[in-house]
C-alpha positions in Angstrom: 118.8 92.7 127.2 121.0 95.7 125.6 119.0 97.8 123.6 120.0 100.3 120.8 119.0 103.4 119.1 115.7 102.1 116.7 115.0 99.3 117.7 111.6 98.2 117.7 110.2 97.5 121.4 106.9 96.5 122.6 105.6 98.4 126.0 105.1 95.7 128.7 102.5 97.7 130.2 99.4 99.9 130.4 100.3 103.6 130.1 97.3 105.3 130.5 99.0 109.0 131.2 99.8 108.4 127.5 97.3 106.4 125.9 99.4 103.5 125.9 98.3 99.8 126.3 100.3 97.0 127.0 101.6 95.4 123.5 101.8 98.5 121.8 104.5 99.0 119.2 107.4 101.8 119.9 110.9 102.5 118.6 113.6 103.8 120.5 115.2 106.7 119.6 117.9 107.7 122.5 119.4 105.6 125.1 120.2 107.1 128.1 123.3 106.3 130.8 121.9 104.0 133.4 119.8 102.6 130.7 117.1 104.6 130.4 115.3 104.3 127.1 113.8 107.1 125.4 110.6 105.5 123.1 108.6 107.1 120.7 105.0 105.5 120.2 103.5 106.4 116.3 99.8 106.4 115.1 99.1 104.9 112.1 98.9 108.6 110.3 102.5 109.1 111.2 101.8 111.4 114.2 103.9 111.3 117.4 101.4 109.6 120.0 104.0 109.4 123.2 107.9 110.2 123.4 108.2 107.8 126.9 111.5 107.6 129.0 111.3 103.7 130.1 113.3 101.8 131.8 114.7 98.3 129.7 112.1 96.4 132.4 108.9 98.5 130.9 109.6 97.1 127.4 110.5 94.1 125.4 112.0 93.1 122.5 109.5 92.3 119.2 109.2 88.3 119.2 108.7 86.2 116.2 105.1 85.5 116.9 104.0 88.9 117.5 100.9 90.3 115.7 100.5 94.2 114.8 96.7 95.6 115.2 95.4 98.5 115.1 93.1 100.1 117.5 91.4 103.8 117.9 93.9 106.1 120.8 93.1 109.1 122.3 95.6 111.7 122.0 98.0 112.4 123.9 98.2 115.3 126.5 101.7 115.4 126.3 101.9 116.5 122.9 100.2 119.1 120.8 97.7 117.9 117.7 
């Protein structure tokens, strides 16, 4: 699968480092040569949660059956509040 600046991905796995679970809705916003994908994970209140280089095999694309929830994160140590 190719992917393209924002486009809507969904991580294929836990992230912990991050706060990250496996289903969790990102965008990407940069890809890199050699396909690196630079995602950026958002909390509900708009607020950066993760900015994640991935490769295409950590994510996937949205399917048709997919359900959005919401669920309490810690925040990240990567970024400042």
């Amino acid at each position: 699968m190719t992917y393209h600046e924002l486009d809507s991905v969904v991580v294929a796995r836990d992230l912990p480092t991050h706060g990250l679970r496996a289903g969790d809705l990102g965008a990407v916003v940069a890809v890199h040569p050699g396909d690196a994908l630079e995602v950026e994970f958002v909390r509900v209140s708009g607020q950066t949660q993760a900015l994640v280089t991935l490769a295409p095999a950590d994510v996937r694309p949205i399917g048709e059956y997919d359900l959005i929830a919401v669920r309490p994160c810690p925040p990240s140590s990567f970024l400042p509040e």
